[in-house]
C-alpha positions as CSV (number, residue, x, y, z in Angstrom):
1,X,0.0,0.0,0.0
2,X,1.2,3.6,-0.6
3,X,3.4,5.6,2.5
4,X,0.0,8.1,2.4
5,X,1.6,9.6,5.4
6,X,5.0,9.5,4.7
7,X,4.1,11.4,1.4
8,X,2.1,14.2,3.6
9,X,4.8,14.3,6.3
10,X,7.3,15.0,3.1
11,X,4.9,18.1,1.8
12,X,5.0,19.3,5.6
13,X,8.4,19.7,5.9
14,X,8.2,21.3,2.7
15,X,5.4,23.6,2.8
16,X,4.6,24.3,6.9
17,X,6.6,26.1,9.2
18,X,6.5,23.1,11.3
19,X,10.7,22.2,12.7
20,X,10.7,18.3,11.0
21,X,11.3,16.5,14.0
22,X,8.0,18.2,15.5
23,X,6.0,16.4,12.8
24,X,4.2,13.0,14.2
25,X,2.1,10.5,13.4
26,X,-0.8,10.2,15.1
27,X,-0.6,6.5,16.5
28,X,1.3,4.7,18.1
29,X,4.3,6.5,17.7
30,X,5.0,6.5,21.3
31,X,6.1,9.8,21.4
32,X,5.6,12.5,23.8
33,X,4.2,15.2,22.6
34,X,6.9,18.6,21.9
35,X,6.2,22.0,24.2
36,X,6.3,24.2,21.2
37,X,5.2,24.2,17.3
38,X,4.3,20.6,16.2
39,X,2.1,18.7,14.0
40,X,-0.2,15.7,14.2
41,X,-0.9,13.4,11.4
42,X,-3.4,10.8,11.5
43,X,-5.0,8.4,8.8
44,X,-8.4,8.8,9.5
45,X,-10.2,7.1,6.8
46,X,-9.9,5.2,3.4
47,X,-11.9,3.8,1.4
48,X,-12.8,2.2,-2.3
49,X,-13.8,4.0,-5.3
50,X,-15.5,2.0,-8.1
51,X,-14.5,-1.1,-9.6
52,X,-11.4,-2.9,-10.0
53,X,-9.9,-2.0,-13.2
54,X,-8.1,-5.0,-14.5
55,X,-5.3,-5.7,-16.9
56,X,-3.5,-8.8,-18.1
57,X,-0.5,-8.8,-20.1
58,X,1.5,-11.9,-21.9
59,X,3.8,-12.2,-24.6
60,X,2.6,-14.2,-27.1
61,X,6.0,-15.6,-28.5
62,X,6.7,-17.4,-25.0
63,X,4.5,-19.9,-23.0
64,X,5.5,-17.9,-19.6
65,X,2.3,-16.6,-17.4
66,X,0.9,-13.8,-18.4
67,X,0.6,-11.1,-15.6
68,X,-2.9,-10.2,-14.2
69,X,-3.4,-6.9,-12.4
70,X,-5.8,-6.0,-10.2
71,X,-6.2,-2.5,-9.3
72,X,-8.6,-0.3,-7.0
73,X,-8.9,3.6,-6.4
74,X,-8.7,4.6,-2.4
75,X,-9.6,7.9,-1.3
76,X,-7.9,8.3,2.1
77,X,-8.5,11.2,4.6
78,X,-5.7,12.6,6.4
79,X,-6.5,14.9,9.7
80,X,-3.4,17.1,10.3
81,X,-3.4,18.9,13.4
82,X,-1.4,22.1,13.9
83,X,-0.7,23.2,17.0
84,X,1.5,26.7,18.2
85,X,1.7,29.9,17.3
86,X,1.7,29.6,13.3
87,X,-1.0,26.8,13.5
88,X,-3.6,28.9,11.6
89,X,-0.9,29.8,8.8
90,X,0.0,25.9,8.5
91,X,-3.0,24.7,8.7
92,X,-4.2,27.6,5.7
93,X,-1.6,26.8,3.5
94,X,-2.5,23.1,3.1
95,X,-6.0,24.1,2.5
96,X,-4.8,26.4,0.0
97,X,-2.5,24.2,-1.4
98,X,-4.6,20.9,-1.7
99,X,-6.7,22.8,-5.0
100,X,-3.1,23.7,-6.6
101,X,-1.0,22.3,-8.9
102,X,1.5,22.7,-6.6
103,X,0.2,19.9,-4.0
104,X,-0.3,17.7,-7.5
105,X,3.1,18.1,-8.3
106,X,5.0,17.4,-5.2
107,X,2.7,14.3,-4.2
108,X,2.8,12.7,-8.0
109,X,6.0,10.5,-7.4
110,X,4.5,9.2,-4.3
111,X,1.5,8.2,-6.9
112,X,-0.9,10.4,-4.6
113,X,-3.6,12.8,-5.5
114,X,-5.1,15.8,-3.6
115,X,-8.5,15.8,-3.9
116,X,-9.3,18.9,-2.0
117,X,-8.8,20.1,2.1
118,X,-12.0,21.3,4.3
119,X,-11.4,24.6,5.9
120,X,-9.1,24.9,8.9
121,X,-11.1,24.5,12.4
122,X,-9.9,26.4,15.6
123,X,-9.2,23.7,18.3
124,X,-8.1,25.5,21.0
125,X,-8.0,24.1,24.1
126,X,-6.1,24.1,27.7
127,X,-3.3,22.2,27.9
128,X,-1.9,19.9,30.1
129,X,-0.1,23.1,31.9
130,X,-3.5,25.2,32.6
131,X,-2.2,27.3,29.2
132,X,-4.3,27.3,25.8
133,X,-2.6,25.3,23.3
134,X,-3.8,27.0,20.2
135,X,-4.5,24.4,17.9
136,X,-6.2,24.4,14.5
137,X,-7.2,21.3,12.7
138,X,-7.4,20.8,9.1
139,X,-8.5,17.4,6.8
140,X,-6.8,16.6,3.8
141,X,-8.6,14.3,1.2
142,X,-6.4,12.4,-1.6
143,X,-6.9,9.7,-3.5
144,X,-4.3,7.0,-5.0
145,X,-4.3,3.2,-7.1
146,X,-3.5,0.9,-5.6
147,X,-2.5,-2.7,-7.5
148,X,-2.0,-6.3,-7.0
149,X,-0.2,-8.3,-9.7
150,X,0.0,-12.0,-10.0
151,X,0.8,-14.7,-12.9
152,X,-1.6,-16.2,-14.7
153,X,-1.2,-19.0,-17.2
154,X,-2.9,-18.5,-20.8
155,X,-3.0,-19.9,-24.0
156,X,-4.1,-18.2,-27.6
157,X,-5.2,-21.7,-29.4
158,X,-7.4,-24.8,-28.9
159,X,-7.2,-27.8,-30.6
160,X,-11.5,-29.3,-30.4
161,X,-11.9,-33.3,-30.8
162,X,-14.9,-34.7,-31.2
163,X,-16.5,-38.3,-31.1
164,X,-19.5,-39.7,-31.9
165,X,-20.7,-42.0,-29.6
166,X,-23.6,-44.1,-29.8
C-alpha cells in the first residue's frame, strides 16, 4: 500500500513552518508530545472507489504466465493537526495548497492525489499546563491506485476433438 503519510509528512516539511522532528504520526508513535510548534498526522479514513480495473499482459512468442493486475482507487482522509503559534498559517496553507497544482506536483511521485482540504477548524483548548494550546485542525482528502499483480497461465489456441458416440 502507498506511505500516504510519509508522502504528507514529506509536503510538511516542505510547505509548513513546522521544525521536522516536530511532525508525528498520530498512532502509536510512542512519542511525547513537543512543548512548542508541532504537528499531528493521523490516517483517518480510506476507502474504495468504483470497480477494480483490471489488466492482463502476456507475450505471445513465449509460453511464460501472463501477468494479471488487479487495481482499485482509495480515497484516504488525512486529519493534520497544527498546533503553536503559526498553527492557523499551517493549517491555511495546506488548505490552500490541496486545490493547486503545486500539491499535484509534489505528491505525483508518491502516486498520490489531492483531492481537496475542508477549511481549517480552531481547536483551542487548555493544555496539560493550565495554558491554551492553540490548535487548529485541518483534513486533507487524496486519493491513489493501488495494485496487485500476479501470474496467470494462458493460451491463444485450442485444438477441439470430437467423437461420436452411440
Amino acid at each position: 500500500m502507498i506511505d500516504v503519510l510519509g508522502a504528507i509528512y514529506d509536503a510538511l516539511v516542505k510547505f509548513s513552518n513546522t521544525p521536522e522532528k516536530n511532525i508525528l504520526r498520530a498512532w502509536p508513535n510512542r512519542t511525547a508530545l513537543p512543548l512548542h510548534s508541532y504537528a499531528v498526522m493521523t490516517l483517518i479514513n480510506a476507502s474504495r472507489r468504483g470497480t477494480n480495473a483490471v489488466d492482463f499482459e502476456f507475450d505471445p512468442e513465449t509460453e511464460d504466465d501472463g501477468e494479471l493486475a488487479e487495481s482499485v482507487l482509495r480515497e484516504a482522509m488525512v486529519q493534520i493537526d497544527f498546533v503553536g503559534l503559526d498553527a492557523a498559517e499551517n493549517a491555511s496553507k495546506i488548505e490552500l495548497l490541496s486545490r493547486s497544482a503545486v500539491l499535484c506536483d509534489f505528491l505525483e511521485p508518491y502516486g498520490i492525489e489531492p483531492l481537496f482540504a475542508d477549511a481549517p477548524r480552531e481547536m483551542t483548548k487548555p493544555d496539560g499546563t493550565d495554558q491554551y494550546a492553540i490548535r487548529y485542525v485541518v483534513t486533507l482528502t487524496v486519493s491513489f491506485w493501488e495494485s496487485v499483480s500476479t501470474p496467470v497461465p494462458w493460451f491463444d489456441d485450442a485444438t477441439l476433438n470430437t467423437e461420436v458416440l452411440q
